[in-house]
C-alpha positions in Angstrom: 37.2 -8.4 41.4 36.7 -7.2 37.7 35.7 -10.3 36.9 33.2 -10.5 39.6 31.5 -6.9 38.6 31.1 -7.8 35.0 29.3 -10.8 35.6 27.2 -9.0 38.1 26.6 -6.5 35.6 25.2 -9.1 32.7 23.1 -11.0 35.4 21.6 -7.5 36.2 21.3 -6.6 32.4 19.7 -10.5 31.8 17.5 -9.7 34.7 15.8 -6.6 33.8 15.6 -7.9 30.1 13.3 -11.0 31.5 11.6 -8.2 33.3 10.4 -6.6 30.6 10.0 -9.1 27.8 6.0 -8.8 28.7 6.3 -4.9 28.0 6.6 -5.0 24.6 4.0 -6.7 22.7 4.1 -7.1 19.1 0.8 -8.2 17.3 -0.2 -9.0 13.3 -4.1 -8.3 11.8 -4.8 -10.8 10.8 -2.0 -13.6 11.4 -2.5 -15.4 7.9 -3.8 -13.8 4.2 -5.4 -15.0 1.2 -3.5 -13.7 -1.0 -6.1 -11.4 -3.4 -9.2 -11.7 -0.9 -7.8 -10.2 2.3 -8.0 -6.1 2.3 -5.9 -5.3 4.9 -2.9 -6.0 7.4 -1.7 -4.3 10.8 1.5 -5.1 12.1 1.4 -3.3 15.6 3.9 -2.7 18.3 2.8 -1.8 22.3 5.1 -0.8 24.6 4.1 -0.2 28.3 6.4 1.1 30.7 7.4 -0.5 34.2 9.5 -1.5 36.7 12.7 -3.1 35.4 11.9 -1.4 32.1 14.1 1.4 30.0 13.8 4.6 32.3 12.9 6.4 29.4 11.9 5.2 25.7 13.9 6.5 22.9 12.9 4.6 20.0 10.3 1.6 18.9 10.9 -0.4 15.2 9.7 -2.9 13.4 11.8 -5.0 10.9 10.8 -8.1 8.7 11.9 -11.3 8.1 11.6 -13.5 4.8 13.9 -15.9 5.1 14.0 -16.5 8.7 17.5 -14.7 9.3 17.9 -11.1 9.3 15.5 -8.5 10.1 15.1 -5.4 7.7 14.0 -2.5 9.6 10.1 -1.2 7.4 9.9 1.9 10.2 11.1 3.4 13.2 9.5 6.1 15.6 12.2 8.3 17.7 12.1 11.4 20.2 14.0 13.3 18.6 13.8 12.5 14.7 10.1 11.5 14.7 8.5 8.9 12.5 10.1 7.1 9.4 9.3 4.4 7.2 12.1 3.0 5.1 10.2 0.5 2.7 8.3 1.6 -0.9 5.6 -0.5 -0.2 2.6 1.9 0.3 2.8 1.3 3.9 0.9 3.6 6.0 2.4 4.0 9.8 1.3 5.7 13.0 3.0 6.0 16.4 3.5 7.6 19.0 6.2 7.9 22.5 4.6 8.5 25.5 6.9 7.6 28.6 3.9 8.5 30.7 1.9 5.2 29.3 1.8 3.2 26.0 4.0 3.7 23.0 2.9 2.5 19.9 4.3 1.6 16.3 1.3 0.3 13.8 2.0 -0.3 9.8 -0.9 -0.3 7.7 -1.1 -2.1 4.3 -4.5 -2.3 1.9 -4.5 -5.2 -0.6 -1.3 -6.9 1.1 0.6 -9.9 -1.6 2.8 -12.0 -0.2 5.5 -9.9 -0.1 3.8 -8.9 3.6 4.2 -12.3 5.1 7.1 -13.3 7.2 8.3 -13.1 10.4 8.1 -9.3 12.0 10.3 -8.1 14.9 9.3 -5.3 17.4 12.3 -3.5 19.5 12.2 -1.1 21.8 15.4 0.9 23.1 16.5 3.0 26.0 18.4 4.1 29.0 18.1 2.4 32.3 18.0 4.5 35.5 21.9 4.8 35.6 22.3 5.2 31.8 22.9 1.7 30.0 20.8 1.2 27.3 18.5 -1.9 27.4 17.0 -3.2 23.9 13.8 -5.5 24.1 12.5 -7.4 21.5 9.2 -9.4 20.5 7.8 -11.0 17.4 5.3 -12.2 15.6 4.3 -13.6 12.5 2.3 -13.4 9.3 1.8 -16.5 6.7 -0.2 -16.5 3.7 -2.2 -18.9 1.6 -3.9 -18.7 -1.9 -7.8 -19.2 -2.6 -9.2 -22.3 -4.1 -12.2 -22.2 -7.2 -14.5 -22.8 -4.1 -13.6 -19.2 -2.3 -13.4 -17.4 -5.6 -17.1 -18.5 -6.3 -18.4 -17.1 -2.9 -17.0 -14.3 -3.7 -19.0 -14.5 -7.4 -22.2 -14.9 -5.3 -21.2 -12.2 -2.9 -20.4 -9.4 -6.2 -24.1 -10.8 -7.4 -25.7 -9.4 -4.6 -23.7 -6.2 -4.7 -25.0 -5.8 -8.2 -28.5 -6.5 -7.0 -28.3 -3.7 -4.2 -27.0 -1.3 -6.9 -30.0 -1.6 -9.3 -32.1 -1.0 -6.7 -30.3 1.8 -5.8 -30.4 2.9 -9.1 -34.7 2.1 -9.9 -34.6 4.7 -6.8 -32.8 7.3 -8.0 -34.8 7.3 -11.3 -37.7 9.3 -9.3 -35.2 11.8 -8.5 -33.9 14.3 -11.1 -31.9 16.6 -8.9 -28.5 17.1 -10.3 -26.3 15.2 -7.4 -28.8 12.0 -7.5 -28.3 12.0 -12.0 -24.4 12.1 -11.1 -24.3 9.3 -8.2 -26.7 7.2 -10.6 -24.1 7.6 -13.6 -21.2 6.3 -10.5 -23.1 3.6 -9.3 -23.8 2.6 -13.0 -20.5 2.6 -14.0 -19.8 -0.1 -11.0 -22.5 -2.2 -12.3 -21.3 -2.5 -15.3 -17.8 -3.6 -14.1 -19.4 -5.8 -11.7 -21.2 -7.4 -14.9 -18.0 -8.0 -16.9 -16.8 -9.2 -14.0 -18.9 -11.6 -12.9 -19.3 -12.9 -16.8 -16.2 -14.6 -16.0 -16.8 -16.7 -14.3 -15.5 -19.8 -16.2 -12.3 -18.1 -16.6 -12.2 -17.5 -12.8 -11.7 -21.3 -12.5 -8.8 -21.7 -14.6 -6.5 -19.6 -12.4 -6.7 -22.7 -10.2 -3.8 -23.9 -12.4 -2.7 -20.7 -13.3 -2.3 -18.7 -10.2 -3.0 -15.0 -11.7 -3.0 -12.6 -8.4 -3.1 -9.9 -10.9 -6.4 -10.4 -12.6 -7.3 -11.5 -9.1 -6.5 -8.3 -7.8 -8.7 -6.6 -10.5 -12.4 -8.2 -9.1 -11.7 -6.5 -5.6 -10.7 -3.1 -6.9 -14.4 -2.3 -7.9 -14.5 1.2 -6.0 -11.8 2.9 -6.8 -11.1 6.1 -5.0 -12.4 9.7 -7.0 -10.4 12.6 -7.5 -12.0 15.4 -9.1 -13.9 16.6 -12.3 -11.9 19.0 -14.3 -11.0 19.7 -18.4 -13.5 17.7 -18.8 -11.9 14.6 -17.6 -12.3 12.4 -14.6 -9.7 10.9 -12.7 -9.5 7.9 -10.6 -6.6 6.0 -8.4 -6.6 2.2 -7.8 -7.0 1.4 -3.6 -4.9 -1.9 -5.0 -1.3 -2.1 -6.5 0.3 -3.7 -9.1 4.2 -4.5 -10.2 4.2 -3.9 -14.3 2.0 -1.0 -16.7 0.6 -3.9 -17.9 -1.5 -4.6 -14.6 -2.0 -1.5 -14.1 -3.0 -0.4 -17.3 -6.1 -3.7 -17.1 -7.5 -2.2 -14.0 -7.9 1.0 -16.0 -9.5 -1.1 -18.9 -12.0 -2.8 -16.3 -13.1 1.0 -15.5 -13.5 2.2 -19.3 -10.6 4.5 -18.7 -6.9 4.2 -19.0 -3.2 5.5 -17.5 -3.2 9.5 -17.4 -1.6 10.5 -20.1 -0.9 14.3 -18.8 -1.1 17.0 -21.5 -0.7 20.6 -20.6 0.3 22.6 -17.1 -3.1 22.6 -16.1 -3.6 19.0 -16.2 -0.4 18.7 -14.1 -1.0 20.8 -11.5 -4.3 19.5 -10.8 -3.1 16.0 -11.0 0.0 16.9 -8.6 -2.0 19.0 -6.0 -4.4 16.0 -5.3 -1.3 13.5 -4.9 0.2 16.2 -2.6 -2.6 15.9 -0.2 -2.3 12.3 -0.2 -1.0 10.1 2.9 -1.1 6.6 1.7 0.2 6.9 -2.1 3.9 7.0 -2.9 4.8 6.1 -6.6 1.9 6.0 -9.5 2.0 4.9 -13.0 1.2 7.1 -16.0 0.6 6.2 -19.5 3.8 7.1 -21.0 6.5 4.5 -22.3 9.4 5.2 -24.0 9.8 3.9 -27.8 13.4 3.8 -28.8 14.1 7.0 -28.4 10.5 8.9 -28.1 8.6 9.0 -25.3 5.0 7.8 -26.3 1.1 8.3 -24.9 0.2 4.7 -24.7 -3.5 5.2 -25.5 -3.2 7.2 -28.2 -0.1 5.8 -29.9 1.0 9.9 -30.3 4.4 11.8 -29.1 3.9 13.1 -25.2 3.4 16.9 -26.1 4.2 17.8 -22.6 6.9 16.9 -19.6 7.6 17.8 -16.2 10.9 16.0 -15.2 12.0 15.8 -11.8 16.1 16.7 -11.7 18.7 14.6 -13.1 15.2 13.2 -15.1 14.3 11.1 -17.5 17.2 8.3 -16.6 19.6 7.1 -19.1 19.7 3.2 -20.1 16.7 1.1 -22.2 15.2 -0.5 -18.8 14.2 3.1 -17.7 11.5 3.1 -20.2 8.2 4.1 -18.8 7.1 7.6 -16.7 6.2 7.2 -12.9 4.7 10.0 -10.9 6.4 9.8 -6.7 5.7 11.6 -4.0 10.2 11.5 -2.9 10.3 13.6 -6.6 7.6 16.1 -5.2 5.3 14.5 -8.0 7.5 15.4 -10.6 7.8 12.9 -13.3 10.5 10.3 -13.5 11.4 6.8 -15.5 11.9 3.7 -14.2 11.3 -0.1 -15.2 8.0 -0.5 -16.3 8.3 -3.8 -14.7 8.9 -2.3 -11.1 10.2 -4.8 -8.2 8.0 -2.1 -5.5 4.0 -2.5 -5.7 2.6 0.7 -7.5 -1.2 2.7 -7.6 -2.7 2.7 -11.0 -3.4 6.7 -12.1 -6.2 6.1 -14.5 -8.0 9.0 -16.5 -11.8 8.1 -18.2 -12.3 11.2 -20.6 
């Protein structure tokens, strides 16, 4: 008789689990990248409640997949700890539980490498109407490919025309002289002029056939970075792309006539640290400050840091920890790490 009921028991549980197999949708935006040219990728859960499903929906995630075995969990949402996102790599999620209609569970990435790619697994857990849990799953997947010289020079053509518009733009503006109009003009020229280095290289755009360089790849679609704010006479800007060494980082600031922020006084910090505070999509930045044997150093301008604000148990101990990170986990306190980081990173540049 025991026998009997457990067997009854998993053909129920196997039963309701082909039920709802067509409840939980799990869908990728797009399905494949090119790797440097697409801006974006959604990874999006749905759940929608019915007969044969979970009585009541505790908790959606989403895990990935790079070598085809096991799935590492990037976010979860739950009733009764909320939302969570357990990966550093600027992903942006929203979600929500409704057990009156659909659930939902998106991730967000801008600029994804190929580090987004692989095979992504939505599950969604909860009681049935006599208490067992049921677990449904559903995947999907995301592959990636690289550009060819024939892409890359579309693109060239494509920047061209930007540049055209933004002359235009400009010869307009020259009739104005009100105050806001002079300031956009001096933004929109500072574009064209990376938009003309830019598309001067051309010939050197077609050796990365052979050479593969995402990085400097990366740098021709970060033309509009995203403002902060005028203040001690500085500006400040933070890259919409990310990169995996100061080096990179530090290039992107170059291509903008500006470099890392090299932070010099309170005042600097706090105004730096209040905008990253009222962030949503930023986690970690890089600063220009590396560490020379034993000095920390302004890597602009080759001089002793005059001024710290360590997060605890900060700066870290060992020669790898040598260059200073800005995180939002540290409350935007500053902290060392490698300054060849394994997790993608903003660029913090400073044009003064």
């Amino acid at each position: 008789m025991f026998h009997k009921n457990l067997i009854c028991f998993v053909f129920l549980v196997l039963h309701l689990l082909g039920r709802s197999e067509s409840l939980l949708t799990a869908v990728a935006t797009p399905s494949q990248l090119n790797i440097g040219l697409s801006n974006s990728l959604d990874v999006r859960c749905y759940y929608q409640p019915s007969h044969g499903s979970p009585s009541a929906l505790v908790s959606l995630i989403i895990g990935r997949s790079n070598n085809g075995t096991a799935f590492d969990d990037l976010a979860s949402v739950n009733v009764f700890s909320g939302q969570k996102v357990f990966t550093s790599e600027g992903v942006t999620a929203t979600s929500a539980i409704n057990n009156n209609g659909e659930s939902y569970l998106n991730l967000h990435w801008d600029f994804p490498g190929e580090f987004a790619s692989g095979n992504y697994e939505c599950s969604a857990q909860g009681p049935d109407d006599v208490g067992h849990n049921i677990v449904i799953t559903n995947t999907t997947s995301v592959s990636y490919s690289k550009p060819d010289q024939d892409v890359l020079l579309v693109k060239i053509r494509e920047m061209d025309a930007l540049l055209k518009r933004l002359q235009d733009t400009i010869s307009e503006l020259r009739y104005n002289n009100s105050a806001e109009d002079i300031r956009l003009a001096a933004s929109i020229y500072n574009v064209e002029q990376c938009c003309i280095a830019n598309t001067k290289k051309t010939d050197d755009i077609l050796l990365l056939d052979n050479v593969r360089d995402n990085t400097y790849r990366a740098l021709l679609w970060n033309l509009q970075p995203q403002f902060i704010s005028y203040n001690l006479n500085n500006k400040y800007l933070i890259s919409k792309g990310i990169f995996q060494s100061v080096q990179d980082a530090e290039k992107l600031c170059n291509a903008f006539n500006s470099h890392l922020v090299e932070i010099n006084c309170p005042e600097e910090y706090n105004l730096v640290s209040s905008w990253l505070q009222n962030t949503t999509d930023i986690n970690y930045v890089y600063t220009g400050v590396t560490k020379v044997g034993n000095q920390w150093m302004y890597r602009n301008s080759n001089r002793p840091v005059d001024y710290f604000n360590w997060a605890d148990s900060e700066p870290k101990t060992g020669a790898e920890n040598d260059c200073m990170f800005m995180e939002v986990t540290m409350n935007w306190q500053m902290s060392s790490y490698k300054c060849a980081s394994p997790s993608p990173i903003h660029a913090l540049c400073e044009v003064e």
